[in-house]
C-alpha positions as CSV (number, residue, x, y, z in Angstrom):
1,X,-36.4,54.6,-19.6
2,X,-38.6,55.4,-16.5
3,X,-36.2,53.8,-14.0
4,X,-34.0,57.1,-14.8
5,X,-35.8,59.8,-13.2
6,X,-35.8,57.6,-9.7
7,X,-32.0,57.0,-10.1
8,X,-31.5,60.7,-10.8
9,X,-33.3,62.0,-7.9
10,X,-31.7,59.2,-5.6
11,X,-28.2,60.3,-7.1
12,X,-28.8,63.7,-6.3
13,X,-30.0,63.4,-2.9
14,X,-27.1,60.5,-2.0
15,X,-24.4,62.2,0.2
16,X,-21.2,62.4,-2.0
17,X,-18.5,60.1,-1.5
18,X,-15.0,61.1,-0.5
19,X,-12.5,61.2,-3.8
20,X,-11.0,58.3,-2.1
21,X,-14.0,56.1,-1.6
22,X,-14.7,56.4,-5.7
23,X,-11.0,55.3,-6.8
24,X,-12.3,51.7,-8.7
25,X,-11.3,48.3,-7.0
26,X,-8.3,47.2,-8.9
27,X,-9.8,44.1,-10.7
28,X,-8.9,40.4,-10.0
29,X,-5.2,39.0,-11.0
30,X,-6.0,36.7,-14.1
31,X,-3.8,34.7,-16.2
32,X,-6.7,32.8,-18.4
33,X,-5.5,29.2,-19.5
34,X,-6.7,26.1,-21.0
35,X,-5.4,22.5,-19.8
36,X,-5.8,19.3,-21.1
37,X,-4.9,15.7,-20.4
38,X,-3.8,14.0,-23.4
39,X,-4.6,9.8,-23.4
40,X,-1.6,8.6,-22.3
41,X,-1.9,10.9,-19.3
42,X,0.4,14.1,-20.3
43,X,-0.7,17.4,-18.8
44,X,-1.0,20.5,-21.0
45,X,-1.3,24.2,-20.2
46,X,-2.0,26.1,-22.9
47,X,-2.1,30.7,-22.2
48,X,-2.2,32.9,-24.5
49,X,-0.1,35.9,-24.3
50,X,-0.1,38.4,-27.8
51,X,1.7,41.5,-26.4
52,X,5.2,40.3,-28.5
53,X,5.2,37.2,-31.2
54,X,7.2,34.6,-28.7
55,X,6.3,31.7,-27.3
56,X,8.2,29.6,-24.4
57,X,7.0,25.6,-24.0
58,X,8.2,24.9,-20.7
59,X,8.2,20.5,-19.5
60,X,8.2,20.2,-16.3
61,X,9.4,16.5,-15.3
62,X,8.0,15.4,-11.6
63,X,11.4,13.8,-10.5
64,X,14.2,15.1,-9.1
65,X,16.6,14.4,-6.8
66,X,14.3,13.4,-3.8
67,X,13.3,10.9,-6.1
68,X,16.7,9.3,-5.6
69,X,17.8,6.5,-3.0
70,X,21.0,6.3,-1.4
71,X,23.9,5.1,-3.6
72,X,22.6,6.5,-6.2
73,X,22.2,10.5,-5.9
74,X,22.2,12.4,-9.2
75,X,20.4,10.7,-11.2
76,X,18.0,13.5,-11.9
77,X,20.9,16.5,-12.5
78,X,22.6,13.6,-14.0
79,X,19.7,12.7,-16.8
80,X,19.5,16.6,-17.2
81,X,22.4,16.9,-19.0
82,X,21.5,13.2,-21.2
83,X,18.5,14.9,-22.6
84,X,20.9,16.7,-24.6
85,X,22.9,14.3,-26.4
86,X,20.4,13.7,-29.2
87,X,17.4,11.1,-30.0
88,X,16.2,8.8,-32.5
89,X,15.6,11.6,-35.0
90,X,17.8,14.2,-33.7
91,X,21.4,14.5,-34.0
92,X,23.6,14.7,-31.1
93,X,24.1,18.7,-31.3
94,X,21.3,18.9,-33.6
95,X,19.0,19.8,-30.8
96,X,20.7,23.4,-29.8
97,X,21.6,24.1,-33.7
98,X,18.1,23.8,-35.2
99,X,16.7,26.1,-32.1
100,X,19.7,29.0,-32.7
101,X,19.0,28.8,-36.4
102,X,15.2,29.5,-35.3
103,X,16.3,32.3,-32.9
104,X,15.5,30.3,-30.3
105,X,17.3,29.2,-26.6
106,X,16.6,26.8,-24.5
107,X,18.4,25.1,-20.8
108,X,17.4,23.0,-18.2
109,X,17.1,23.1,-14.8
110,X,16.8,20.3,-11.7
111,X,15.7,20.6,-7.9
112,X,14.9,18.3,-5.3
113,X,11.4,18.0,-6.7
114,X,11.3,18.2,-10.1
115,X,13.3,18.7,-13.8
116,X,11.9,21.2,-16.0
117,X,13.2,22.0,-19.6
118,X,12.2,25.5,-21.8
119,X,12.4,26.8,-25.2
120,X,11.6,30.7,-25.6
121,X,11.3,31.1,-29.5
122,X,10.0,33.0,-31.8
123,X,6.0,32.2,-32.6
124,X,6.6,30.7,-36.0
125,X,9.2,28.0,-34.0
126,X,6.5,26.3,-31.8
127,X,6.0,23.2,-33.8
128,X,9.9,22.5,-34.2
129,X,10.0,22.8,-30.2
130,X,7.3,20.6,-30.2
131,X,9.0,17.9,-32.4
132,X,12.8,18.5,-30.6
133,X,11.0,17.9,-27.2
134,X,8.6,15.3,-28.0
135,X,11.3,12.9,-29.8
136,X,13.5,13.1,-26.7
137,X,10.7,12.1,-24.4
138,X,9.6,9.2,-26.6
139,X,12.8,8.1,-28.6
140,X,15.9,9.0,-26.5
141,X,16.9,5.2,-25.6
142,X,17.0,4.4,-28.9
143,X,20.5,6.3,-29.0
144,X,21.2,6.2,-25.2
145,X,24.7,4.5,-24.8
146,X,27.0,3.5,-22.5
147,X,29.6,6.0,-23.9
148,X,27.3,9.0,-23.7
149,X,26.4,7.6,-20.2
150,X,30.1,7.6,-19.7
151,X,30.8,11.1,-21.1
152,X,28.1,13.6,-19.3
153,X,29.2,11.4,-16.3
154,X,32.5,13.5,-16.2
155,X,30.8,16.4,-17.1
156,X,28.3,16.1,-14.3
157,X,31.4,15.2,-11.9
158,X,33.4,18.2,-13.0
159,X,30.8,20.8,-12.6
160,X,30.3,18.9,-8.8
161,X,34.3,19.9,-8.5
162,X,33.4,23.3,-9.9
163,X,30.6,24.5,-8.1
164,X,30.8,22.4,-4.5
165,X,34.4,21.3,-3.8
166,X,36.9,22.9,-5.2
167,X,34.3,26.5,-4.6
168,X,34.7,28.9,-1.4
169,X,32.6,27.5,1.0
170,X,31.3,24.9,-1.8
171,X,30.8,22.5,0.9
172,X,28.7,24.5,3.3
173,X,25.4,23.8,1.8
174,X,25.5,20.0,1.6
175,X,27.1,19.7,5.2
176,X,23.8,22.1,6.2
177,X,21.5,19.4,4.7
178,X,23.0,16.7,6.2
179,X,22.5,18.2,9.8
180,X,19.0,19.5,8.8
181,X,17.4,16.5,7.6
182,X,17.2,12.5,8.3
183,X,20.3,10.7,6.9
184,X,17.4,8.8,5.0
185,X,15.8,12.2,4.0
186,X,15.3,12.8,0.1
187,X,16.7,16.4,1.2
188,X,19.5,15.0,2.9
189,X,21.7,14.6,-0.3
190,X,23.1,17.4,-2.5
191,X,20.8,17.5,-6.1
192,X,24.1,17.4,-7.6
193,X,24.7,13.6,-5.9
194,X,27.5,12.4,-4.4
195,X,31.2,11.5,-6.4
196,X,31.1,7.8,-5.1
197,X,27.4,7.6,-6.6
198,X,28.3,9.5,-9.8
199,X,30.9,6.9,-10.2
200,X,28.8,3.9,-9.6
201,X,26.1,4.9,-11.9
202,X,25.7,2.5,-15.1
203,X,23.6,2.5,-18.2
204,X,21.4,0.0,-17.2
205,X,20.9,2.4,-13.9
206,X,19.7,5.0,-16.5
207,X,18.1,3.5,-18.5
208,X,15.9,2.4,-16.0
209,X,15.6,5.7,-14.1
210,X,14.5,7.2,-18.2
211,X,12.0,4.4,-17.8
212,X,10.4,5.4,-15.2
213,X,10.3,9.0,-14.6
214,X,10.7,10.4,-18.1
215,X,7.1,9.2,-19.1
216,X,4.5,11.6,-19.9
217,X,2.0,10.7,-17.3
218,X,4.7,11.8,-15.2
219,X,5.0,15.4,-16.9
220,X,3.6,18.7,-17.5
221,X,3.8,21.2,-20.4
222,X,3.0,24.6,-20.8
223,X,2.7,26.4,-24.0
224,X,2.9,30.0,-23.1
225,X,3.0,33.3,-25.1
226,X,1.5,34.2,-29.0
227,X,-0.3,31.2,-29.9
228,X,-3.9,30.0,-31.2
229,X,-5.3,27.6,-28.5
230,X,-6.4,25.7,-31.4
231,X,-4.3,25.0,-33.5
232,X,-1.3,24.9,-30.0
233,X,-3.2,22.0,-28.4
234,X,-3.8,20.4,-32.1
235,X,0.3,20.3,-32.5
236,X,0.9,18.9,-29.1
237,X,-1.2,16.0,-29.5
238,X,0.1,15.7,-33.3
239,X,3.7,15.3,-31.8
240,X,3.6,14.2,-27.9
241,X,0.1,11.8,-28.6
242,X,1.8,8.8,-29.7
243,X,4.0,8.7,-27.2
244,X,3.0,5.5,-24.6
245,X,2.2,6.2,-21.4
246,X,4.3,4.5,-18.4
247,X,3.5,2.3,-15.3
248,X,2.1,5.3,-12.5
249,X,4.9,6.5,-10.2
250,X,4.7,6.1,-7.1
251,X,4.3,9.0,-4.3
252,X,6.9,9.9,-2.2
253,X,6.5,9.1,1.7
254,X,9.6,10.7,3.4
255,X,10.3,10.1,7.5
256,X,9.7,12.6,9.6
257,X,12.2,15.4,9.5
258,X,12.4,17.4,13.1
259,X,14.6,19.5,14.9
260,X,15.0,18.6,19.0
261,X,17.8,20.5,19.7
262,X,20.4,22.5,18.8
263,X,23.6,20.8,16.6
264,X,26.9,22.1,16.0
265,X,29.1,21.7,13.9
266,X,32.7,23.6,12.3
267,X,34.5,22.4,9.2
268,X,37.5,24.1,7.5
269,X,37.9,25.5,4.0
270,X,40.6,27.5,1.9
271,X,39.2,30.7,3.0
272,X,40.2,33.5,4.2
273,X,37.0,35.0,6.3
274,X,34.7,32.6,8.8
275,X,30.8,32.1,7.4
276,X,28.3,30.7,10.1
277,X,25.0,29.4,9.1
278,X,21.8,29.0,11.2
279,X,19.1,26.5,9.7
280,X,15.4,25.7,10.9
281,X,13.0,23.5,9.4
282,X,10.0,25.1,8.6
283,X,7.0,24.5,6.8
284,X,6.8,23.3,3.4
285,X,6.0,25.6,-0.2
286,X,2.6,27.1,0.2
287,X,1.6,25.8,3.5
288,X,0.9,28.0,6.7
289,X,3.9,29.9,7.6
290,X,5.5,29.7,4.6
291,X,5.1,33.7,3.4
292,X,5.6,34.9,6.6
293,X,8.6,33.3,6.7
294,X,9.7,35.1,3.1
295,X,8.8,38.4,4.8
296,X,10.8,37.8,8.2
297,X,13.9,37.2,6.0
298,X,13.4,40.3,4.2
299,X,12.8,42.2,6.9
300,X,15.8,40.7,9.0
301,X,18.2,40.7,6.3
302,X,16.8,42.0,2.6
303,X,18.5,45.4,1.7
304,X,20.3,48.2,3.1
305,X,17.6,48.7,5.9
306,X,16.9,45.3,7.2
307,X,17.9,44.9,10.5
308,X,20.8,42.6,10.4
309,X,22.5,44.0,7.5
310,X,22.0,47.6,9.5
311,X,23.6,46.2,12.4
312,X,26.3,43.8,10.8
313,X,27.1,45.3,7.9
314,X,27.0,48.7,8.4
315,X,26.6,50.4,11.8
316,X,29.0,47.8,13.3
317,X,31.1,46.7,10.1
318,X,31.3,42.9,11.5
319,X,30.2,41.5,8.4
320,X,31.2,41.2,4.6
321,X,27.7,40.6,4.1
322,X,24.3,39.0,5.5
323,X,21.7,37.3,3.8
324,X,18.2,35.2,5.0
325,X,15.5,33.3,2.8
326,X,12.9,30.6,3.0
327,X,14.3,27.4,1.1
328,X,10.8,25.9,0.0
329,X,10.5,22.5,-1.0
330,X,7.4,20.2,-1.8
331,X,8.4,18.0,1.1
332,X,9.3,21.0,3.8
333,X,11.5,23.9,3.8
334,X,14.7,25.5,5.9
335,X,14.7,29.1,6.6
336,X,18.6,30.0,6.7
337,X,21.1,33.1,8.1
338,X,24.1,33.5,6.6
339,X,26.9,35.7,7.6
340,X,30.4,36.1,6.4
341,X,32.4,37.7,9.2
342,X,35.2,40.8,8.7
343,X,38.7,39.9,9.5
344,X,39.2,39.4,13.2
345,X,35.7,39.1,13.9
346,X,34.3,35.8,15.6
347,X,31.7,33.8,14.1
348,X,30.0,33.9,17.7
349,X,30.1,37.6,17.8
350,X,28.0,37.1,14.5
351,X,25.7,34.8,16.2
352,X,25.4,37.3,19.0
353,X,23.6,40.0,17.1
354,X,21.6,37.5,15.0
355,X,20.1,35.8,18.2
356,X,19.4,39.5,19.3
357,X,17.2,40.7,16.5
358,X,15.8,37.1,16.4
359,X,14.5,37.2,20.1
360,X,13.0,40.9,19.7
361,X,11.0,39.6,16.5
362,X,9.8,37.0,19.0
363,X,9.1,40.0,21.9
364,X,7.9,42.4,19.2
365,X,6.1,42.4,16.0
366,X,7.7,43.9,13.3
367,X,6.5,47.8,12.5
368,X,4.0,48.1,10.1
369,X,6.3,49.6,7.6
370,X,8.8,46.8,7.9
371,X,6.1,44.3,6.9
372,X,4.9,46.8,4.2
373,X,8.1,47.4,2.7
374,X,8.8,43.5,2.2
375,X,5.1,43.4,0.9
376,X,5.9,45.6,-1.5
377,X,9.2,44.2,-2.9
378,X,7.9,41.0,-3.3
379,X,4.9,41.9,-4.5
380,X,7.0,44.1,-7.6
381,X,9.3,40.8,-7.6
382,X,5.6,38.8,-8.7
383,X,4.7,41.1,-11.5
384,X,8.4,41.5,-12.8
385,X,8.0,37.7,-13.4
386,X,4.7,38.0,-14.8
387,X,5.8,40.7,-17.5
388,X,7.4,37.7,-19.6
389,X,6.1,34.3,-20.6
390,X,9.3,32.2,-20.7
391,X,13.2,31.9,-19.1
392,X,13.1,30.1,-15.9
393,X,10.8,31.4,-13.7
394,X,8.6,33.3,-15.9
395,X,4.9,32.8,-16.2
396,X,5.5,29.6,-18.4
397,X,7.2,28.0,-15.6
398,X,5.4,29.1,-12.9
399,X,1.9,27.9,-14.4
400,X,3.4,24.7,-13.9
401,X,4.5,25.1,-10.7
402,X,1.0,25.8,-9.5
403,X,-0.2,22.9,-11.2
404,X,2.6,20.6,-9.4
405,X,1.7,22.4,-5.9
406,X,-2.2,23.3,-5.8
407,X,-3.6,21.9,-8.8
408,X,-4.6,25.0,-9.7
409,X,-2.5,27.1,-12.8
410,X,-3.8,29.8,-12.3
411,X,-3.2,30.4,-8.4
412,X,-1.4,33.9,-9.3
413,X,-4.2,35.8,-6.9
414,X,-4.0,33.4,-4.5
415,X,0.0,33.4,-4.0
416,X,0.0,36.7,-3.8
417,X,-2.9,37.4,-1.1
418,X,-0.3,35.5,1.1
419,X,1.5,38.3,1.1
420,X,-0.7,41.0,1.2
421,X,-2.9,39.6,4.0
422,X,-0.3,39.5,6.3
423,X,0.3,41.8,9.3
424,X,3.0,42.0,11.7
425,X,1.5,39.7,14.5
426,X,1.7,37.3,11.4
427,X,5.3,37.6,11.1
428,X,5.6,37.5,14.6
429,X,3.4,34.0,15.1
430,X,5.6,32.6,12.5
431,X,9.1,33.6,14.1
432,X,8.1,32.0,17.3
433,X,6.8,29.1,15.7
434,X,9.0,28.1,13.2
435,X,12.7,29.8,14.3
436,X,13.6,28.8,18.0
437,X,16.6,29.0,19.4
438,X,16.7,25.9,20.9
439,X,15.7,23.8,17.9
440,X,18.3,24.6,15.0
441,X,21.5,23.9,13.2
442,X,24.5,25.9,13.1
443,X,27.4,25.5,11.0
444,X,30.9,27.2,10.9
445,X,32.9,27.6,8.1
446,X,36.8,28.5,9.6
447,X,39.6,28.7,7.2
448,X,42.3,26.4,7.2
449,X,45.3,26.7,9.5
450,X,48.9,27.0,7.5
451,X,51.4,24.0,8.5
């Protein structure tokens, strides 16, 4: 009680602050979690989350298709769609028909660098998730045949038809790969593989693929949303504990992938307007350079006041549309321009403007409300994802992805002070470093001449 009469008198003689000065520092980004390693070497986040009774259990699987060798590409996309055909105590079909009944959905989803599975679900669900996933991880062989191999096979090749060749410009993005990366690259083949390999693949291929990679030292879960750390971590070791664990896998040691020049190349496609694309390699996910990179492309082509969509789209009207991003992988990233051009309009026109705006970025930072204004989107982007614990990228998935990347779950504060630290020499710095003009790729899509 003494020390009051001091603080009083020192309060009243302090000099008061601005209004400003007293507004409260906005208190550290948190998402609180709890991981474990169970025996046989299976990762598990557990967060709880009690603003609305769901849950999402998200398994992330560390292979995808950089895992692959040439020959035999889609393996990983490939397995994806295996996963679903049933297990040693599951059904085929069962799998999706006990979630619905729960209320529950689920999908999967494959990269270059991993394969993740989720199930959002009601609270009261978890331990049937629990039992659906676990028996798939530890018992799918035991039903694994060469006729299911056979049938998601033609699945997997149809969807390739689908969504790459018989698509509008469906080949566009694995002819940028190829000229991007090594021909022995693990980014140099489409995640989707090649027909020939799809073809070759047999069941003793997959089988020995399951083997190796679907192992639970090899994995990491998340258990996300309305649960009791408890009695979540005492249900994940009930089901996912006796589960062996597998011979280590090995780390990936890809060759060097760099740019010393500039490539060409045009290809032809039933189309009716000409795309280019421009490619760079650039540095991989959450390495130097890699959020500066994520605000040059919004600033050069993210909305109806970036620069090239100002200039392309709608003060000249040379483009159908315009679009930039950073392409971040665990192994290195691409930073890509693409433009579809208006009818009459040639690509190099295109290319024209692009290498304009490119080589005044390179003169000249960016304004500060250029920078700010990319800030700002992806910084509302960050806490729209945050606002729900499961789907694909929700915070589920993206504890895991922090795991994978830094080790760290909770690196929320961190991924986002990428961002916010930057300025616009920043953005400059990372244009000259990273986007030349003499060290690219650019590809041409022309459509096809009638006979």
């Amino acid at each position: 009680m003494k020390l009051l009469v001091p603080l009083c008198v020192l309060a009243l003689l302090a000099p008061v602050a601005p209004a400003a000065a007293q507004t409260p520092a906005r208190p550290r980004l948190e998402v609180p979690y709890r991981l474990v390693t169970l025996d046989n070497g299976l990762r598990v986040i557990l967060h709880r989350d009690a603003s609305v009774p769901v849950v999402s259990l998200n398994l992330w699987y560390h292979v995808g298709s950089a895992n692959e060798r040439p020959g035999r590409t889609g393996f990983a996309h490939l397995f994806e769609h295996l996963m679903f055909e049933g297990s040693k105590h599951v059904q085929e079909g069962d799998f999706d028909t006990l979630l619905e009944a729960a209320g529950a959905t689920n999908n999967g989803t494959t990269t270059n660098d991993r394969t993740s599975y989720y199930i959002d679900m009601p609270s009261n669900a978890l331990e049937l998730a629990l039992f659906l996933e676990s028996d798939r991880m530890g018992y799918l062989l035991d039903t694994m045949s060469p006729e299911k191999v056979d049938g998601q096979r033609d699945v997997v090749k149809n969807e390739r038809r689908q969504s790459f060749d018989n698509r509008p410009y469906g080949q566009a993005s694995i002819e940028l790969d190829k000229m991007l990366w090594p021909a022995n690259h693990p980014y140099s083949w489409p995640t989707i593989g090649y027909m020939e390999d799809l073809t070759a693949a047999g069941y003793d291929d997959v089988v020995g693929f399951f083997k190796k990679y679907y192992v639970p030292n090899n994995a990491s879960l998340v258990i996300a949303g309305d649960i009791d750390l408890d009695q979540a971590e005492a249900l994940v070791r009930k089901w996912f504990g006796p589960i062996p664990r597998g011979a280590a896998v090995e780390p990936l040691s890809p060759p060097p992938a760099v740019l010393t020049g500039v490539t060409r190349k045009t290809i032809t496609d039933r189309i009716r307007l000409p795309r280019l694309y421009l490619g760079w390699l650039t540095p991989r996910q959450y390495s130097p350079g890699d959020a500066a990179l994520d605000v040059a492309a919004s600033i050069l082509a993210d909305g109806k006041n970036s620069r090239l969509y100002k200039r392309l789209v709608y003060d000249s009207q040379m483009a159908q549309d315009v679009s930039a991003y950073q392409a971040a992988g665990a192994l290195g990233s691409s930073f890509q321009i693409v433009v579809t051009a208006r009818p009459g309009i040639a690509p190099a026109a295109l290319q024209a403007i692009i290498d304009d705006e490119l080589a005044r970025l390179r003169r000249e930072a960016p304004t500060t409300r250029e920078v700010q204004r990319a800030v700002n989107q992806i910084e509302a982007s960050f806490y729209r994802q945050m606002e729900r614990v499961g789907s694909y990228r929700g915070k589920a998935d993206q504890l895991n992805e922090y795991l994978a990347a830094t080790g760290n779950p909770d690196f929320f504060a961190e991924d986002l002070a990428r961002y916010t630290a930057l300025s616009p020499s920043d953005i400059q710095a990372a244009v000259n470093s990273w986007l030349p003009a003499d060290r690219r790729v650019e590809l041409t899509v022309q459509p096809e001449t009638s006979r």
